[in-house]
C-alpha positions in Angstrom: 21.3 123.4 158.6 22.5 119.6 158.8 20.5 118.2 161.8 20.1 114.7 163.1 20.4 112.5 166.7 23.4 110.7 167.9 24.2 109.7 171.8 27.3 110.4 173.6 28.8 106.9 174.1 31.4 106.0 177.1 33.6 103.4 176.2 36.4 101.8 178.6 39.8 101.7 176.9 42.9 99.7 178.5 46.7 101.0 178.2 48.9 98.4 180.2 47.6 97.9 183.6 45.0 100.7 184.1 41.6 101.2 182.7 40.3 104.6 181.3 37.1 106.4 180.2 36.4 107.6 176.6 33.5 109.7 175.9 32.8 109.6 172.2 30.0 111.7 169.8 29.6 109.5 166.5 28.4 112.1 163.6 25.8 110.1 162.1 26.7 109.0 158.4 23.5 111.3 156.8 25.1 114.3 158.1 28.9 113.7 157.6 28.5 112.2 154.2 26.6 115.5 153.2 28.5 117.8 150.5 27.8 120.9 153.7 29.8 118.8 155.8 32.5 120.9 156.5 35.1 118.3 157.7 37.3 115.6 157.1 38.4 112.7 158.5 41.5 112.9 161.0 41.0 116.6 160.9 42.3 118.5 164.2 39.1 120.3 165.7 38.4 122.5 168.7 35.6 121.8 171.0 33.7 124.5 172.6 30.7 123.9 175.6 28.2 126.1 176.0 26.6 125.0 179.1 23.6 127.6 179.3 22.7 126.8 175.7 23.7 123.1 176.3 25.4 123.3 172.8 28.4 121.8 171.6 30.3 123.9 168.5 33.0 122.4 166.7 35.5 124.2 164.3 38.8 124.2 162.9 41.9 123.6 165.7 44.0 127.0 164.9 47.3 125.0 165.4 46.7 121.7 165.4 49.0 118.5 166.8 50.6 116.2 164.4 48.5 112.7 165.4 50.4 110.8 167.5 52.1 107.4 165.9 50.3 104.0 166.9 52.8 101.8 168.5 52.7 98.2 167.4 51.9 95.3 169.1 54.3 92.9 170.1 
């Protein structure tokens, strides 16, 4: 098992005229750089909480979304 520490980071983010929360998990380079590293970048994933465990489990989205274009700015 791949096993390291990491925090769980909020960041503010601002679209136009309002202001909104991010809350972002950075996957420390040791583990995601590791050949059991099962995913990619940009890959769709599906987040489950298990709040009596306090575990977070991440696998494969089933049907994932195309990612959204970027608009450019003007």
């Amino acid at each position: 098992m791949l096993q390291a520490e990491t925090r769980l980071v909020v960041t503010a983010s601002k679209v136009r005229d309002k202001t909104y929360q991010r809350f972002l998990i950075q996957v420390p380079p040791k583990i995601a750089k590791d050949s059991q590293f099962p995913f990619k970048p940009n890959q769709a994933l599906k987040i489950d909480v298990d709040p009596t465990r306090m575990a977070i489990v991440l696998s494969e989205a089933a049907n994932p979304k195309p990612a959204p274009k970027r608009r450019r700015k003007r």
